[in-house]
C-alpha positions in Angstrom: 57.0 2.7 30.7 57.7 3.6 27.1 59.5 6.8 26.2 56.8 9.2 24.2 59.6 9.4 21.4 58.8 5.5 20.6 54.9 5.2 20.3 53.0 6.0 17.2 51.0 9.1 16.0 47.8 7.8 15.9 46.7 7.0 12.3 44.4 9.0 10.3 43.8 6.4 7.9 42.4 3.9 10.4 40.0 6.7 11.8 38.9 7.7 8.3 38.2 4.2 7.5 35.9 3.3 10.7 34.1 6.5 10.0 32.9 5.1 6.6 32.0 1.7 8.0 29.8 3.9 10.2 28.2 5.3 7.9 27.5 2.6 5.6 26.4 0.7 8.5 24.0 3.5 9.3 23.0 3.6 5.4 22.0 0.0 5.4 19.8 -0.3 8.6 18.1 3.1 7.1 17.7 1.2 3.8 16.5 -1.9 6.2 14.5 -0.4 8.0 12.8 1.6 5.3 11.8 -1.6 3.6 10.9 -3.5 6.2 8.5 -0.8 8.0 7.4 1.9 5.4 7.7 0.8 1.9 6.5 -2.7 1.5 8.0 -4.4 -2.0 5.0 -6.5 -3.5 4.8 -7.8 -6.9 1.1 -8.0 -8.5 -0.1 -11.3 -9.2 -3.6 -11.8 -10.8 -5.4 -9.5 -13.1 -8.1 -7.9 -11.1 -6.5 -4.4 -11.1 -5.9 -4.2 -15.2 -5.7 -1.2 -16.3 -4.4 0.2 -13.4 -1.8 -2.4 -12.2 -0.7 -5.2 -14.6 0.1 -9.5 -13.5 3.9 -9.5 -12.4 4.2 -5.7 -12.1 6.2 -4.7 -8.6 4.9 -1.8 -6.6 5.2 -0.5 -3.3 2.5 -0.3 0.0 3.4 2.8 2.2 2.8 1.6 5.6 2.6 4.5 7.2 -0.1 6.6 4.7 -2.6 6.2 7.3 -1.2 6.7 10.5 -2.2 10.5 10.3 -5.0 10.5 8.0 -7.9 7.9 6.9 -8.4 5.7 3.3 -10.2 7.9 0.7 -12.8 6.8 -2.3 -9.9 6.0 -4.7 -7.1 5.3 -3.1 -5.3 1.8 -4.2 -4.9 -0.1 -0.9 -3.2 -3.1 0.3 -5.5 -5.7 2.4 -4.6 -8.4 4.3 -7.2 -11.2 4.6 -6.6 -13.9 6.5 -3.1 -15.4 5.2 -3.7 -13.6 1.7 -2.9 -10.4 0.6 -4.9 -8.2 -2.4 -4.3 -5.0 -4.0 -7.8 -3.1 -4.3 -9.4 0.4 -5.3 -11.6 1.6 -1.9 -14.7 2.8 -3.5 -16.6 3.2 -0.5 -15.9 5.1 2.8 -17.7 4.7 6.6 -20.9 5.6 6.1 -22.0 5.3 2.7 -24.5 3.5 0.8 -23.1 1.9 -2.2 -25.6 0.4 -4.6 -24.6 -1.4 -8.1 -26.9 -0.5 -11.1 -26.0 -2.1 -14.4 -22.1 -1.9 -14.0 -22.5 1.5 -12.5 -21.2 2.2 -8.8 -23.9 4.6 -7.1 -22.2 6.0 -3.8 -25.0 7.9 -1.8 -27.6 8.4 -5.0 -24.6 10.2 -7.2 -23.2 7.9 -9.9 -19.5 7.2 -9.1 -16.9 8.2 -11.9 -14.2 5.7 -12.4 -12.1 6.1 -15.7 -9.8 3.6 -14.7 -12.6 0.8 -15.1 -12.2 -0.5 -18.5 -15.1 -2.8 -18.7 -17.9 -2.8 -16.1 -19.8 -5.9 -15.2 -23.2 -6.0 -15.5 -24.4 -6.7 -12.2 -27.1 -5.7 -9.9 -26.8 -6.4 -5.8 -28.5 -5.5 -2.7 -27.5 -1.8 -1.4 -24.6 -1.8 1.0 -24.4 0.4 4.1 -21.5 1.0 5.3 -20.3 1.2 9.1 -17.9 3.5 11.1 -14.7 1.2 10.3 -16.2 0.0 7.1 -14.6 0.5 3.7 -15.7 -0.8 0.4 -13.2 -2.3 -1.9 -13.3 -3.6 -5.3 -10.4 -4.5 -8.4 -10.3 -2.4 -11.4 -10.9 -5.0 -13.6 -14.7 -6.1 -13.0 -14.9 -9.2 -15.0 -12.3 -11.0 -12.3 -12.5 -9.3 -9.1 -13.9 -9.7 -5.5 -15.2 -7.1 -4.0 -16.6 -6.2 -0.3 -16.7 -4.2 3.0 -13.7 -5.0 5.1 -12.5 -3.0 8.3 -9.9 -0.5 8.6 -7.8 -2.7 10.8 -7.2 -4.9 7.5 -5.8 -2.2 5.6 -2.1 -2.5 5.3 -1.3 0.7 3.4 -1.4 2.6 0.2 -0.3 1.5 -3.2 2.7 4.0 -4.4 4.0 3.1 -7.8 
């Protein structure tokens, strides 16, 4: 048995230290976590959301935006389609009727507003209804975008920055 005159006070240093690996530990499966389950890093690639979003520009999906409420006419989504995904505006929510008149979005017989379209397309196509997990999405930039109902299920989340 060793006398208690011979061991060593523990060391305050060694229990200071370990405390901050703790922490920075904790900090970097936050940060982990964070970005690998509610902010989603994507970088834009195509031009189908000029003005709004730009080729090359990095932004951020918020995975959880719709856990506690649904899409709205506006919001910038990201959609996953089959292996690709797309950044789009929704422009139509379940149950509406959207109709395209001459580069003019009618949602239920009101005109829709959009400032942030830039130049409309000219275009003219079959009225839409829209079903209880339907949403209508569309790019910003008319000229070079796809458009379409898609299902909530495809949503991924909501376009941050």
């Amino acid at each position: 048995m060793i006398p208690k005159a011979l061991l060593l006070p523990a060391r305050p240093r060694c229990v200071a230290r370990r405390k901050v690996l703790y922490i920075a530990l904790a900090f970097c499966l936050g940060i982990f976590a964070v970005f690998n389950w509610v902010w989603w890093p994507v970088v834009i690639s195509g031009d189908s959301m000029v003005p709004s979003y730009y080729d090359g520009q990095p932004t951020y999906i918020n995975k959880l935006a719709y856990w506690s409420r649904d899409p709205l006419r506006g919001d910038v989504v990201g959609v996953k389609v089959g292996s690709d995904f797309y950044i789009k505006r929704i422009i139509g929510v379940p149950g509406d009727k959207i109709e395209f008149n001459r580069g003019v979005v009618v949602v239920n017989g009101t005109p829709l507003v959009e400032p942030y379209v830039e130049r409309p397309l000219l275009w003219w196509l079959r009225p839409v209804f829209l079903g209880a997990d339907d949403y209508f999405i569309m790019g910003d930039n008319r000229t070079c975008s796809t458009l379409g109902p898609i299902k909530k299920q495809k949503i991924v989340g909501k376009a941050i920055f």
